[in-house]
N, C-alpha and C positions, 0 to 999 in steps of 0.2 A: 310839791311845794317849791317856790322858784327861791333864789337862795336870797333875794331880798327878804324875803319871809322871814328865811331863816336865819339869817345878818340879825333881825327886828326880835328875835326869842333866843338866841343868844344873848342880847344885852338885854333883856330883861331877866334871864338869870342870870346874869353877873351883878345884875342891881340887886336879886334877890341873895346874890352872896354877898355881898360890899354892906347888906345892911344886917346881916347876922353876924358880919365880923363886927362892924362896928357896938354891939348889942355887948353893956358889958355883965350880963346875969348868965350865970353857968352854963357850960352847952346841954346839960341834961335837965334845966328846968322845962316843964310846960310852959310854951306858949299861949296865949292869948288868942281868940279867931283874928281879932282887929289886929293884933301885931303887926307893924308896917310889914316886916319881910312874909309874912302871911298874904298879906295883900297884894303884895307885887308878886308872890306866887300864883297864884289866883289871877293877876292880871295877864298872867305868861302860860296858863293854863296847866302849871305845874299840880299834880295832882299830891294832896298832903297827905304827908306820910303819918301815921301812928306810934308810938304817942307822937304829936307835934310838938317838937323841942328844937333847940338850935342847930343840934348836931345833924338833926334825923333832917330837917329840912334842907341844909348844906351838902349833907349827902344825897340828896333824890335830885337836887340842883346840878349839882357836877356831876350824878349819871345823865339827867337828862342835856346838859353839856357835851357830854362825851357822844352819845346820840344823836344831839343837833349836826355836832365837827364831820360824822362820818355821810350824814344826809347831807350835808352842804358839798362835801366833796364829791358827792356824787350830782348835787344838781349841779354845779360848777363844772362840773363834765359835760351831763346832756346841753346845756346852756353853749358849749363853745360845739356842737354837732352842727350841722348846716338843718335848715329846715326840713329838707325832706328827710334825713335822718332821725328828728325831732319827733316827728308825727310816727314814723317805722317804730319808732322806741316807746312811745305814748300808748299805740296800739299793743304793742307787746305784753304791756304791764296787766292789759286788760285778758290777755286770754287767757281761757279756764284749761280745765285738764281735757276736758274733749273737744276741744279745738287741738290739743298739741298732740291727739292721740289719732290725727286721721291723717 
């Protein structure tokens, strides 16, 4: 994933935290499916957590946060490689255990 991507799913779970804070019903009520910060989970492909409540979604948000930070740092690496390094790194990802075993 090229880190624009990931730039773009970062701020959609930050929108999806900004609108749980802002939510002022207890962090251990259930939520609603429609609930805006539901939906912008859903928009950002955050998968919902069980029971869905404010807390439980704030937290699957900032692990998948912390997630994104460590994939971005790593496409922000292959990103500054020269291209033919690019391609060497791209192939790499792809080979199975009996390629690396001959």
């Amino acid at each position: 994933m090229e880190s624009t991507q990931l730039e773009r799913l970062e701020q959609g779970l930050r929108e999806v935290l900004r609108l749980v804070e802002r939510d002022d019903h207890p962090a251990d009520t259930p939520l609603p499916p429609d609930h805006p910060a539901a939906r912008a989970a859903d928009a950002c492909e955050l998968m919902r957590p069980e029971p869905l409540t404010l807390a439980t979604l704030a937290e699957s948000a900032r692990h998948k946060i912390d997630t994104v930070h460590v994939l971005l740092a790593r496409a922000r690496e292959h990103e500054k490689l020269p291209p033919e390094a690019q391609a060497a790194a791209d192939e790499g990802y792809l080979v199975g255990e009996e390629d690396l075993k001959r």
